[in-house]
C-alpha positions as CSV (number, residue, x, y, z in Angstrom):
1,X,73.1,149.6,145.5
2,X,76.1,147.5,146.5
3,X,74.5,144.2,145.9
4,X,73.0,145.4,142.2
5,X,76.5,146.3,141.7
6,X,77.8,142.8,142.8
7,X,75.6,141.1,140.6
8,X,76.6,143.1,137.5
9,X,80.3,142.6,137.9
10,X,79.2,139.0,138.6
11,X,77.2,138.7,135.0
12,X,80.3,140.8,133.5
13,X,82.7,138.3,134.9
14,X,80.5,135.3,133.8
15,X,79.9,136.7,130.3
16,X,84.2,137.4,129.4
17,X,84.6,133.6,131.0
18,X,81.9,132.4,128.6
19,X,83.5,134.2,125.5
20,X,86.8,133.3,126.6
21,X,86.0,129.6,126.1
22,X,83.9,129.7,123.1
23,X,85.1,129.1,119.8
24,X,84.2,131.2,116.6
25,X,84.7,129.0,113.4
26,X,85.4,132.5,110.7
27,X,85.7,132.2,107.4
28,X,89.3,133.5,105.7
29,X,89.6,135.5,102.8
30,X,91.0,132.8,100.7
31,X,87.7,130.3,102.3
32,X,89.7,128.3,104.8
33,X,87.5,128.0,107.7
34,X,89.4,129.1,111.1
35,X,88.5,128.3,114.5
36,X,89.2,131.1,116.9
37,X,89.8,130.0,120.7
38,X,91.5,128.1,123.0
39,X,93.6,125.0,121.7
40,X,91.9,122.1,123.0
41,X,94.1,119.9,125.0
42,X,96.1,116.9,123.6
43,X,94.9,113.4,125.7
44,X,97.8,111.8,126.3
45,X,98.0,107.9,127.5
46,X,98.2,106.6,131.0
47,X,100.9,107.5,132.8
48,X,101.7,103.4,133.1
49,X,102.5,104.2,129.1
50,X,105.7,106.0,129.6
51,X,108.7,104.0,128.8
52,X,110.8,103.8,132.2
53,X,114.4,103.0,131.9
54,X,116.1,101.4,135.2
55,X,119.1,103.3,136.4
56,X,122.0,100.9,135.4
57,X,120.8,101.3,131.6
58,X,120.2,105.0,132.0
59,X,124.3,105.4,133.6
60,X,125.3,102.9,130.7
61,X,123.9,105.6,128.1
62,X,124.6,108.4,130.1
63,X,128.2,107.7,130.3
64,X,128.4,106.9,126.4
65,X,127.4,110.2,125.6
66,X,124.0,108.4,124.3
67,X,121.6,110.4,126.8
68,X,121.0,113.4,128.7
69,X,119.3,113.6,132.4
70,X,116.4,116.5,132.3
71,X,115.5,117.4,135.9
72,X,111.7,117.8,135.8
73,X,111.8,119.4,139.7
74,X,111.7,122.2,140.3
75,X,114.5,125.1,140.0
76,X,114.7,125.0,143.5
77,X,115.0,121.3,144.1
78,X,117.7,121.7,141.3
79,X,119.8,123.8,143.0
80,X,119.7,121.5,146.2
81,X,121.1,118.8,143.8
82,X,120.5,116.6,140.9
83,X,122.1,114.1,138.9
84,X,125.8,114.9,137.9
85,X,125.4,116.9,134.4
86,X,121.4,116.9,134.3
87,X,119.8,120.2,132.6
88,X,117.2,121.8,134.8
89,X,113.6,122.2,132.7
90,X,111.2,121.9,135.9
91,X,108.0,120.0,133.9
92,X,106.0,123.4,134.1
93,X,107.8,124.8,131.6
94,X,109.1,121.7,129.7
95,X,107.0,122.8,126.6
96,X,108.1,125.8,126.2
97,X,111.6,124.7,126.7
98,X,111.4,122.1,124.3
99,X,114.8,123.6,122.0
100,X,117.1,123.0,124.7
101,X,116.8,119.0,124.6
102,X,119.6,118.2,122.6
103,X,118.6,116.2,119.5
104,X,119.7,113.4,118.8
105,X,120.2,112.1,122.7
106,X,118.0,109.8,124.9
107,X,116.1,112.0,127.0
108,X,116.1,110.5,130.6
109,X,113.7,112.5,133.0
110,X,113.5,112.3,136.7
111,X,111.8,113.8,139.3
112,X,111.5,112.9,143.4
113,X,107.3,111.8,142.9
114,X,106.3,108.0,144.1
115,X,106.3,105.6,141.2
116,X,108.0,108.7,139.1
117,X,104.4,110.4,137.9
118,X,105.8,114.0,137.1
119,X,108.8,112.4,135.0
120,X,106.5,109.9,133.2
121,X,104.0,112.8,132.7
122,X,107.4,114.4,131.1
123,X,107.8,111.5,129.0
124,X,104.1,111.5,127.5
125,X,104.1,115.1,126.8
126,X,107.4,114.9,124.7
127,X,105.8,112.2,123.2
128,X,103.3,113.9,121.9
129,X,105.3,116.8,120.7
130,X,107.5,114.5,118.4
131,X,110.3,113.8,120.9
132,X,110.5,109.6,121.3
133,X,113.4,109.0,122.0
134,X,112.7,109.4,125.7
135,X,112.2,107.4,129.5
136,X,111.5,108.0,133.3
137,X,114.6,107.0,135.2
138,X,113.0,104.0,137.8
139,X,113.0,105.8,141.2
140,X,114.1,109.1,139.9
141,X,116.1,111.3,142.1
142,X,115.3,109.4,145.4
143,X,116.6,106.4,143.8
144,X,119.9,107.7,142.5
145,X,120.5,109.5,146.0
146,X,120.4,106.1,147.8
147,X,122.4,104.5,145.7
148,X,125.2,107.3,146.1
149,X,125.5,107.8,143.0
150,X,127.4,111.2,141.4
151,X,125.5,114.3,142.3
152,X,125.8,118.1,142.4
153,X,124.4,121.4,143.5
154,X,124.0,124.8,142.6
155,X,122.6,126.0,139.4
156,X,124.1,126.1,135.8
């Protein structure tokens, strides 16, 4: 009895993961043809594609007014420090943060990852989602930290 019962929940659970990732093209009342489902993922360029910025340009515009640092680390990190000023959007909810980038601004990311992948990832998904005027910050946080640069914690 308990394996019958193991296999049905198994055929249940394979059946709703099935359906879940189908999609239904349905026709609308007014004939436009509608495809029900999940969105299908954007592919986004290499992470090599992402314009980097070195940190003497990135103070240059930050001190101009020109840009805004966007801490792609965690809340956590954040709050242990970051870059004098920089808004906290860790990159796992960067999309559905995306009104709080100023407009108008550079958008300088940075994160603490080797060669600055999650920043860079950050980059290419703002990209994507109309927002250009954006780069990695060369070494990221590890970078500005040993060069002493301004820094603060807490949270804002």
């Amino acid at each position: 009895m308990k394996s019958w019962l193991a296999i049905a929940g198994a055929a249940l659970l394979a059946a709703g993961t099935a359906s879940a990732q189908m999609k239904v093209t349905q026709q609308s009342p007014r004939g436009n043809t509608v495809q029900i489902g999940q969105p299908q993922q954007q592919k986004l360029p290499p992470l090599s594609a992402a314009r980097r910025i070195k940190r003497a340009d990135a103070m240059k515009l930050g001190k101009s007014g020109q840009a805004v640092y966007v801490d792609v680390r965690s809340f956590d990190s954040y709050s242990k420090g970051h870059i004098k000023g920089a808004l906290s959007i860790p990159h796992s909810q960067l999309m559905n943060r995306l009104r709080e980038i100023p407009p108008g601004k550079t958008i300088i990311t940075y994160c603490a990852c080797v060669e600055e992948h999650t920043a860079a990832l950050s980059v290419l998904e703002l990209n994507a989602h109309g927002v250009q005027n954006t780069a990695a910050l060369v070494d990221g946080w590890k970078g500005w930290l040993a060069a002493k640069l301004p820094t603060e914690t807490g949270s804002k």
